[in-house]
LOVEX-717087 format. One record per residue (C-alpha): z, y, x; residue in three letters. Coordinates in steps of 0.05 Angstrom, whole numbers, plus 32768, in hexadecimal, padded with zeros to 4 digits. Layout:
BEGIN
ZYXAla...
This chain:
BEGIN
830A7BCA88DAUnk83237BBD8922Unk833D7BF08944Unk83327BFC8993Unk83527C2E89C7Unk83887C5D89B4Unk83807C5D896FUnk83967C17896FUnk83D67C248998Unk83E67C56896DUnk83DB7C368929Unk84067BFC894AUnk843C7C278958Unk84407C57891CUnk84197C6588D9Unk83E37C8D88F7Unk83A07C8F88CEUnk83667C7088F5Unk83357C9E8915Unk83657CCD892EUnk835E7CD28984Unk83847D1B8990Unk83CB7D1C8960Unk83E47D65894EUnk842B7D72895EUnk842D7D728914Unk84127D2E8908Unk84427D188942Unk84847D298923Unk84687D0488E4Unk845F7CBC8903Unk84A07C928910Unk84C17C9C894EUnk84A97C60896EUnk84677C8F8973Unk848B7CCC898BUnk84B47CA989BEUnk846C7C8889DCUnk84477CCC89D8Unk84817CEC8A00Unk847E7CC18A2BUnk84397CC88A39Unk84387D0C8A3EUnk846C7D0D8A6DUnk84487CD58AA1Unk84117D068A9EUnk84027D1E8AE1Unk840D7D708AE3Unk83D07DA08AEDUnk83EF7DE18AFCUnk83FA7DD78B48Unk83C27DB78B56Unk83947DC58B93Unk83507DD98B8EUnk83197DEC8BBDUnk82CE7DEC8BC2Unk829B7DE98BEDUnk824C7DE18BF2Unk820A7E028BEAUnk820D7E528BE6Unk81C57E628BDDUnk818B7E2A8BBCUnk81417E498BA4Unk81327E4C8B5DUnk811E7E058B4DUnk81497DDE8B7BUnk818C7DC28B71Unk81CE7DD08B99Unk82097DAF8B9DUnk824F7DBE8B8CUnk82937DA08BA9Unk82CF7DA98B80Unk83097D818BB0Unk83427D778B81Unk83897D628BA3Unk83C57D4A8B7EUnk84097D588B98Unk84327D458B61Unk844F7CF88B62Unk84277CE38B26Unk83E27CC98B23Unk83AF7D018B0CUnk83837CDB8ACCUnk83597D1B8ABFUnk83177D2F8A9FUnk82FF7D728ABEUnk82CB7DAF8AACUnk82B07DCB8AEAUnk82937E0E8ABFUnk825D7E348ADCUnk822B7E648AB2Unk81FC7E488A85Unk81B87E588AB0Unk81D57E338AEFUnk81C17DEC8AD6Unk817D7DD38AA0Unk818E7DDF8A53Unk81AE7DA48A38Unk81CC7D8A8A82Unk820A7DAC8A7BUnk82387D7F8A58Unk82247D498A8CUnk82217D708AC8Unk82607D978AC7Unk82997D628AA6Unk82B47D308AD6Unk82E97CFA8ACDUnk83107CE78B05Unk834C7CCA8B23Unk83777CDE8B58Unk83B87CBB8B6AUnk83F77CE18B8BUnk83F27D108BCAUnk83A87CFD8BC6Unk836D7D238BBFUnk83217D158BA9Unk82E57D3A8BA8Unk82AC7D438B71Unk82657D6B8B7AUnk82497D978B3DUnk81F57D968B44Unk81E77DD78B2BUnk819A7DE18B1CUnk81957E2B8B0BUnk815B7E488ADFUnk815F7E8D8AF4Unk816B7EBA8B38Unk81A47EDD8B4CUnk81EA7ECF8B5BUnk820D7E978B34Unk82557E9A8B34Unk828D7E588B27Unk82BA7E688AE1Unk82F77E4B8AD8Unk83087DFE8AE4Unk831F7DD98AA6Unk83487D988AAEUnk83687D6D8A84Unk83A07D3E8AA2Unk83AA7CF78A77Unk83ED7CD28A71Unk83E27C818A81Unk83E27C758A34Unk83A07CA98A23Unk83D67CD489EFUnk83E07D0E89FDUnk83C57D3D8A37Unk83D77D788A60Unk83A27DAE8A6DUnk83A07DE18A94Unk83647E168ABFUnk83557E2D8B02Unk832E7E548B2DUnk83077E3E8B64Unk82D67E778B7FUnk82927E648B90Unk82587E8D8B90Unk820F7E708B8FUnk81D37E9D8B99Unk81957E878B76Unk81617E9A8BA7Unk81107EAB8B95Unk80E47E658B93Unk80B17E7C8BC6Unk807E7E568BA8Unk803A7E768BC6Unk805B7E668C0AUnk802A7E2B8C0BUnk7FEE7E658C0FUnk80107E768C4DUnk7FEB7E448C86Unk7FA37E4E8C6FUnk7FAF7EA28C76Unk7FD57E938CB8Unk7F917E798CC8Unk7F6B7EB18CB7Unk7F9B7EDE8CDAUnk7F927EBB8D13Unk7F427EC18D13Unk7F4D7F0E8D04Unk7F857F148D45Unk7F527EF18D78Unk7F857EA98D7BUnk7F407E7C8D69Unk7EFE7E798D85Unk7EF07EA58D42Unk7EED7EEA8D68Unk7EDD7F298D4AUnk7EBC7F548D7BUnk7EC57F9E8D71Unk7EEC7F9D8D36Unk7F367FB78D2BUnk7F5D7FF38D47Unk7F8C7FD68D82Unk7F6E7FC38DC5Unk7F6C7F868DDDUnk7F447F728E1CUnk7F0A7F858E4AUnk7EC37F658E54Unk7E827F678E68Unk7E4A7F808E41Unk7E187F5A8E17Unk7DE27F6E8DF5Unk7DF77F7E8DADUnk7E387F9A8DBCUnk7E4C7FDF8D95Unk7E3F80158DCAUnk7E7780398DBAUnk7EA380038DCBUnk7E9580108E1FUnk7EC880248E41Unk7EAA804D8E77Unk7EE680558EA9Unk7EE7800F8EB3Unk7E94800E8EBDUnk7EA0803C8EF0Unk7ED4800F8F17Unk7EA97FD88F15Unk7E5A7FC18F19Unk7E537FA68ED0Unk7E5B7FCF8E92Unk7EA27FC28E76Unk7EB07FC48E25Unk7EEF7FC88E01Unk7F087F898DCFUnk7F317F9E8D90Unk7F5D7F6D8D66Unk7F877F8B8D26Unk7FBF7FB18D32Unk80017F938D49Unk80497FB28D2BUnk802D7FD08CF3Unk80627FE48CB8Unk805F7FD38C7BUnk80897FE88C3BUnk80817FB98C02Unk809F7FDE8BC0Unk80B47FC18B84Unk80AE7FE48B45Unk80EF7FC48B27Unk80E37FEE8ADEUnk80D97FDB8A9BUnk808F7FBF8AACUnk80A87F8D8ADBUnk80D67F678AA3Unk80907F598A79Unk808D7F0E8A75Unk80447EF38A8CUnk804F7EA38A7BUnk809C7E8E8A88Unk80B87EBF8ABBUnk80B97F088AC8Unk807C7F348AE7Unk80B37F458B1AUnk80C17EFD8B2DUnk80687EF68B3EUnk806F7F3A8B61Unk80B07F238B8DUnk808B7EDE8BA1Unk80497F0A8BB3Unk80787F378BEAUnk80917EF88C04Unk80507EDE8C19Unk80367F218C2CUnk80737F248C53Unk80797EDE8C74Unk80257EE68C88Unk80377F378CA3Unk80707F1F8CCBUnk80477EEF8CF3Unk80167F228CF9Unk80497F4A8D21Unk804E7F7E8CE9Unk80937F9E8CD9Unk80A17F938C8EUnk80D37FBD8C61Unk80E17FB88C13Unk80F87FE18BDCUnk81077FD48BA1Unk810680118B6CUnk810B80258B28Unk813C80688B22Unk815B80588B60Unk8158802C8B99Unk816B7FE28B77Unk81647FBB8BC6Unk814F7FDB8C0AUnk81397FA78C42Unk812D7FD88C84Unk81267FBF8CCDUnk81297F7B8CCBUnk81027F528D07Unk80CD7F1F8D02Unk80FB7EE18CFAUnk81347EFF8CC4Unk81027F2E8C9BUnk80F17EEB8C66Unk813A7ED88C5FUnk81497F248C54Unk811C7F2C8C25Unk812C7EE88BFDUnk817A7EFD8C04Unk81637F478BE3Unk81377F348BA2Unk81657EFB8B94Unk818D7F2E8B69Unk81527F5D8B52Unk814F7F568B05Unk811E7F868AE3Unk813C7FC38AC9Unk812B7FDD8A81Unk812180268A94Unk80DA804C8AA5Unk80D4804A8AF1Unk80D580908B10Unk809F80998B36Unk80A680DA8B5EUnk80EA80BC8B73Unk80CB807A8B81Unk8092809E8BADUnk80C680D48BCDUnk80EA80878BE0Unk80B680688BF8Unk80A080A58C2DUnk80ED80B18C43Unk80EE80648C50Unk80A7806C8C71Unk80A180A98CA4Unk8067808E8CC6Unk802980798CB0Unk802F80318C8FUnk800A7FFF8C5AUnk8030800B8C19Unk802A7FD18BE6Unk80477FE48B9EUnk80477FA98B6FUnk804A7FC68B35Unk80217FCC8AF3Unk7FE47FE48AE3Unk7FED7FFD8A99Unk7FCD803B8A96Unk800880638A79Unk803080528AB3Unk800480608AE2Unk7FDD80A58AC5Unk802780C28AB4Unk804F80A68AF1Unk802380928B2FUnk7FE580BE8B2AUnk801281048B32Unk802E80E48B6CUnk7FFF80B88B8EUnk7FD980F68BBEUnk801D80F88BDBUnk802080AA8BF0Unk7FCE80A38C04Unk7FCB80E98C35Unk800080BF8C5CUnk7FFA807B8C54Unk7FCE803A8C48Unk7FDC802E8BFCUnk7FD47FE78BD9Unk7FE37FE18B90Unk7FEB7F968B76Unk7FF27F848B2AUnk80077F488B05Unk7FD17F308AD2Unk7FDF7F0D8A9CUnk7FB47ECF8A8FUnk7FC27ECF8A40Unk7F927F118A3EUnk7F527EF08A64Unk7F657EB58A34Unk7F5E7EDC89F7Unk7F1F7F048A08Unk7EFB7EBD8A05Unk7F157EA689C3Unk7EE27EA38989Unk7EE27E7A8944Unk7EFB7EA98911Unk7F137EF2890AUnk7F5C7EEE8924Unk7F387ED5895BUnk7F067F048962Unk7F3F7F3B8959Unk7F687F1B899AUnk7F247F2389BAUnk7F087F6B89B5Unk7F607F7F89C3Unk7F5D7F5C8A03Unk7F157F6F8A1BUnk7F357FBA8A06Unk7F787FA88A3CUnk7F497F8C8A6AUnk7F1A7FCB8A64Unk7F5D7FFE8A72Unk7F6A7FD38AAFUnk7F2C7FD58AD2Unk7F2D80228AC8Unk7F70802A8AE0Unk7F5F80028B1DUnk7F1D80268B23Unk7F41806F8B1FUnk7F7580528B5DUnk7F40803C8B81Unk7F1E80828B85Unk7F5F809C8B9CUnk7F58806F8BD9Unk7F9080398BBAUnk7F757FEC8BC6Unk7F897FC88B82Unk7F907F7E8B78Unk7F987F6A8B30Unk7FA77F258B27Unk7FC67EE88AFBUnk80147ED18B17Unk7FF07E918B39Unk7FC27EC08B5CUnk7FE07EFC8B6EUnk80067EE78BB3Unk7FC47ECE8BCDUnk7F9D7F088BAFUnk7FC97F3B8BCCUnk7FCC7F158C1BUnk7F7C7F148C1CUnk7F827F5C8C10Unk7FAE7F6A8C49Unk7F7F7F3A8C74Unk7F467F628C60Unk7F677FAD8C6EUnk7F7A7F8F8CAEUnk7F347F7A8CC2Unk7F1F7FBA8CADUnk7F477FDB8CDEUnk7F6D7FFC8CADUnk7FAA7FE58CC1Unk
């Protein structure tokens, strides 16, 4: 059989058995010296990799889904010309299963006093903060022999940022919220709790909505114009407890709830709204406070990119006694949380009289779709089993939701897909209320 590459140079120059690519020392000091003499050699053309230079630069931040780039700028000072493979290591979630070997091992070539650059795509599969591990390079002599090897550390620090994906909810409720605030010919005479204009009187118009100091500065009778409240505040909590790590499909209940407060968020900060968050399980895991109108999103993105749900029951007198420090006056206060009914009779109900004498409260759940799925299944008795136990979870649902809702709590239970929509119609529809 022919032999090809380095096997065949070293089965010309010694007895070396075929198939060999990497010689032990051992097997070295058994070949003739021919071999040895050729193998020392070129290890010794092989281009150093202790003092070698390296630096990145790049993305810091990329959403869930999306891919950032990496640069890894590699300079050799030494007189001999680098011949290196090299393992850019980085955890496994920060690229798809099965990329890695592809992604992070490069082969390159950099000749004396010169320096070249290569770009890692990382495509990470989960949130948070990804961080570089240690460089790996192997340095070839001309010959393909023997190699030196040797790591490094390059810092680098990517966070993986929440996808955002009901963002593209966000212009059709920017329309409604502009038909609620009086911006379209839709206007809503009467309605809402800040004052907006004065006008004559038609027939039809609420009585009560005269103002009678201005009648009496002028010939016509004069009536007031209301549009929802500007600079509300709004406190959207995040039950981070065990709950929130149930899967409902392929991520998290915590993920749906985060992507919910960012469209509740993005749609109350055009409204003019203030908007807060805390997160909160036995303590305080993030606290967003203060932010204005054009840094509250990025805030809040920056914030939940590290939330991870935390396998402990949530506290709920501590998360309420949280939530009213963070909130001295009065405000809508939007828990996404669950609504299982031991959680809720044992934790929230004790608490909740303290949160609804003070505040607007709004309670949104993540449903899972598996459950309405099983209620319809028929054809044979496993079946049929899977049925009456959902129709029982759906059943303890609705009675949970119908025992907040008698406190004065608006609920909106609904699957991951639906929920962010769900829970900024419900904000719409407190604010045309004039609750807000």
């Amino acid at each position: 059989m022919a032999l090809t590459g380095r096997a065949a140079l070293l089965a010309a120059l010694g007895s070396l058995p075929v198939g060999i690519w990497e010689p032990s020392w051992t097997g070295i000091l058994a070949v003739n010296a021919p071999l040895a003499v050729a193998c020392a050699c070129d290890f010794a053309l092989a281009a150093p990799v202790r003092h070698l230079g390296l630096t990145r630069s790049g993305d810091t931040s990329v959403r869930l889904g999306e891919t950032a780039d990496v640069t890894l700028t590699l300079t050799n000072p030494s007189r001999r010309p680098l011949r290196a493979r090299l393992r850019d290591a980085w955890p496994p979630s920060s690229w798809q299963p099965g990329t890695e070997t592809t992604v992070s091992r490069h082969r390159l070539t950099v000749p004396p006093g010169e320096r070249r650059r290569i770009t890692t795509r990382l495509r990470p599969t989960r949130r948070g903060d990804r961080q570089a591990d240690r460089i790996t390079i192997r340095s070839y002599g001309p010959l393909g022999l023997f190699a030196r090897q040797g790591t490094h550390k390059a810092p680098w620090t990517v966070r993986v940022l929440p996808p955002f994906t009901s963002r593209k909810h966000l212009p059709s409720k920017l329309a409604r919220l502009r038909e609620l605030d009086g911006r379209t010919s839709v206007l809503t005479r009467g309605e809402g709790t800040e004052f907006d204009s004065l006008r004559e009187y038609v027939p039809g118009d609420d009585t009560r909505s005269i103002d009678w100091r201005a009648t009496a500065r002028q010939t016509t009778v004069a009536v007031r114009t209301w549009r929802p409240e500007r600079d509300r505040h709004i406190l959207l909590v995040l039950d981070t407890g065990r709950t929130s790590a149930g899967r409902v499909g392929d991520a998290p209940r915590l993920d749906a709830s985060m992507d919910a407060a960012l469209l509740l968020a993005a749609l109350a900060s055009r409204a003019g709204d203030r908007v807060d968050l805390l997160a909160y399980d036995r303590k305080v895991r993030a606290l967003v406070q203060g932010r204005t109108a054009g840094d509250v999103l990025p805030a809040l993105v920056n914030a939940m990119a590290t939330l991870e749900p935390e396998l402990v029951e949530t506290d709920a007198r501590g998360l309420a006694a949280t939530a009213l420090r963070t909130s001295p006056r009065r405000s809508l206060i939007v828990l996404l949380t669950t609504l299982d009914a031991a959680p809720i009779e044992e934790g929230l109900f004790p608490v909740l009289s303290q949160l609804t004498q003070r505040h607007t409260v709004l309670l949104a759940s993540v449903a899972d779709p598996h459950i309405t799925d099983m209620a319809k299944s028929r054809g044979n008795a496993d079946a049929v089993y899977e049925a009456a136990a959902a129709a029982q979870a759906q059943s303890e649902r609705h009675h949970t939701a119908e025992q907040l809702r008698r406190h004065g709590v608006t609920v909106v239970d609904a699957t991951p897909d639906d929920l962010a929509p769900a829970l900024a119609d419900a904000y719409l529809a407190l604010k045309s209320a004039g609750r807000l």
